[in-house]
N, C-alpha and C positions, 0 to 999 in steps of 0.2 A: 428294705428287702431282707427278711429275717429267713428264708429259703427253710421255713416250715410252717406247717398247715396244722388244721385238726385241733385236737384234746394240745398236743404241747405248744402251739400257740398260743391258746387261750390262757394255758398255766402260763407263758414268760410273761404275757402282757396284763395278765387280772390286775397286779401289785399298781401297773402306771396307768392303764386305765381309770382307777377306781380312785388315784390320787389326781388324774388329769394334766398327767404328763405327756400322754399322746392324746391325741384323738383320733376317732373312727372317721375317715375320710369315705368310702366305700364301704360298709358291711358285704354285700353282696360279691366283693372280689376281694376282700381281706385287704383292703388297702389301709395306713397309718398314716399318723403322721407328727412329729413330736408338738407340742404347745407352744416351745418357742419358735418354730419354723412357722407355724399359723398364726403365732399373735403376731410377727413380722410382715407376713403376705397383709394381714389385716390392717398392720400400719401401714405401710403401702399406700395399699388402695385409699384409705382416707386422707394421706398427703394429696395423692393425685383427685381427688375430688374437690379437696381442700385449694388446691391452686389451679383449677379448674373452673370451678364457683368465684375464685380470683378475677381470672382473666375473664370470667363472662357471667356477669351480677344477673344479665336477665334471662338465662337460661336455668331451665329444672334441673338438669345435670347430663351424668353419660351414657350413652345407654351400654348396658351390660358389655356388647364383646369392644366398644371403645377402651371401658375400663378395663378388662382381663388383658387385652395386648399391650395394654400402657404396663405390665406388668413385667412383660419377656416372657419368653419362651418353655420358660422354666417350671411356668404356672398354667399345668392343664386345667381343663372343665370342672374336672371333678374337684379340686382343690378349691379352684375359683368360686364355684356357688357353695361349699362349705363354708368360705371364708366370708362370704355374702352374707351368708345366712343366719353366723356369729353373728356379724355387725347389725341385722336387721332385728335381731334377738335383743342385741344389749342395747337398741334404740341409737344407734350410733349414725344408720344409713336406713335408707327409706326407698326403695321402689315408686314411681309414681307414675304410670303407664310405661312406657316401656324405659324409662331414666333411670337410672339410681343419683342419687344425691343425699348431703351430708341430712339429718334429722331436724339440724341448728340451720339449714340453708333456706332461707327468705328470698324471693326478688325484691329488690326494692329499687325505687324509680329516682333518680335523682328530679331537680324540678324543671330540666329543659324536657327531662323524659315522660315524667306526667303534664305536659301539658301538650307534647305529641301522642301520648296518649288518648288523655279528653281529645285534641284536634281531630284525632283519627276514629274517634267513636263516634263524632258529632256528623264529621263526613258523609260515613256512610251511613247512618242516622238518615239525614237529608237528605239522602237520594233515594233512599228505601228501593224497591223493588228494579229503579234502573239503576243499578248500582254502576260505578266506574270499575274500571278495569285496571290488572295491578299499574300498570304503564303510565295511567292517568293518577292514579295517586303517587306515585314516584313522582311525577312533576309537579301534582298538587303541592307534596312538602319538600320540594328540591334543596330548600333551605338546610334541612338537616343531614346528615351524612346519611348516605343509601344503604350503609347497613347495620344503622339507628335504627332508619324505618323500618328494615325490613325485622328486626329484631323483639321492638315493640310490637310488630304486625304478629311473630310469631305468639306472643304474648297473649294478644286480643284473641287468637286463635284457643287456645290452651284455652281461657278462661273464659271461653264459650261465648264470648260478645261478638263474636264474627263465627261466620259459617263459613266453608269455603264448596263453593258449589262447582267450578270447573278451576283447570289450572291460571286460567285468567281473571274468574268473576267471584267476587266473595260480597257475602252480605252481612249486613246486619241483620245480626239473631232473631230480634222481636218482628223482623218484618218476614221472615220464612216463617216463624210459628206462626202469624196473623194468616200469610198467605196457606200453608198447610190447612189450617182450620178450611176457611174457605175452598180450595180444591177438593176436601173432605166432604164438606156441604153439598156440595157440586154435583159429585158425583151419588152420592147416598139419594139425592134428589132426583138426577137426569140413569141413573145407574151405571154411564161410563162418562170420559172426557176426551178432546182429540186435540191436536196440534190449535185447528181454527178456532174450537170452541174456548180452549186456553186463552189463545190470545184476543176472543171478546169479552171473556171474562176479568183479564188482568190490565188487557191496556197495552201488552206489552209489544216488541217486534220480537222479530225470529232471535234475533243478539240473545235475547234472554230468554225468553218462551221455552227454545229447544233447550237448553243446559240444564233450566229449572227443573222440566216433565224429564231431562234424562236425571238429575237429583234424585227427583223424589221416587225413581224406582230402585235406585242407587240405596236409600234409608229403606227402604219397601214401604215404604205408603202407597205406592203401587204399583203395579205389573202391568207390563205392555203386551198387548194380545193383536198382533197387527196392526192396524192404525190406531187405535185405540189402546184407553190404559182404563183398569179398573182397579177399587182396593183390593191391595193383594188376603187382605184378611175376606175378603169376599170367594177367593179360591177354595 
């Protein structure tokens, strides 16, 4: 807080500016901030990502306000995403939907963990379209500690081998895009689809039927017009 504005701001700070002694935190509110105070925050934050990725190999990292409160109090917004924004500059830190994590940060599966992996792809693989519920695979692989599974499970999520179509039923990817196609077909043919005709078309009971047709208006593949659904690219 230099308690001046204007032409004689810009003259104190041209000299450290221009040598990268401060940085412009703010343009818009004339906010600063010295280089060793930001290259500190920026250590920081990669400790705590650094032991972060530690304690937890198979997660992508934290998302955004996990890591600014791990920081205190002391480190508003505005400092916070500057100092992000460094580190994602110098390839240091990575955004990856809504995570941050280190650039150098891989999951990697030990070999109890890749083969509940493979187990758990194979699964629901095999069940295709009446897939189990999370409850029944918790006991499917009771063997392994429940938030193993559940950690791997987020895993297969992320990297799009599982869907997750209601808070209970998730499937395997290649059997929603098989089924998509087909519901697609369906309808471009018959011009709409309904609860009954779904379920001559799939096989299915209401357990899945209903979840799926409320899904897929969920991604918009298509819109519910009363009893009926049709492609929403058809509105």
């Amino acid at each position: 807080r230099l308690g001046t504005f204007g032409k004689q701001l810009k003259k104190i700070i041209s000299a450290p500016l221009s040598s990268r002694k401060i940085v412009v935190v703010d343009s818009t509110n004339q906010r600063y901030l010295t280089k060793s105070i930001s290259d500190g925050v920026e250590q920081l934050m990669l400790a705590d990502l650094k032991q972060y990725h530690s304690d937890n190999p198979l997660q992508i990292g934290l998302s955004k306000e996990e890591l600014r409160s791990g920081l205190g109090r002391g480190v508003d917004q505005k400092v916070f995403h500057f100092c992000l924004s460094e580190l994602m500059k110098k390839g240091l830190a990575v955004q990856e939907d809504s995570a941050v994590r280190l650039a150098s940060h891989e999951v990697a599966l030990q070999a109890d963990e890749k083969k509940l992996q493979k187990d758990l792809e194979s699964w629901y693989r095999e069940k295709g379209l009446t897939t189990p519920t999370m409850r029944e695979s918790m006991e499917k692989f009771s063997d392994y500690p429940e938030s193993l599974v559940k950690e791997v499970f987020a895993l297969l999520l992320r990297e799009e081998k599982l869907v997750k179509v209601s808070e209970t039923l998730y499937y395997d990817a290649n059997a929603i895009a098989d089924l998509q196609e087909k519901v697609t077909a369906f309808i471009v043919k018959e011009g709409e689809i309904d609860a009954p005709r779904f379920k001559n078309l799939t096989g299915l009971t209401r357990k899945f039927s209903i979840p799926l047709l409320e899904y897929f208006d969920r991604v918009k593949l298509t819109i519910r017009v009363g009893d009926i659904r049709i492609l929403r690219k058809q509105v």
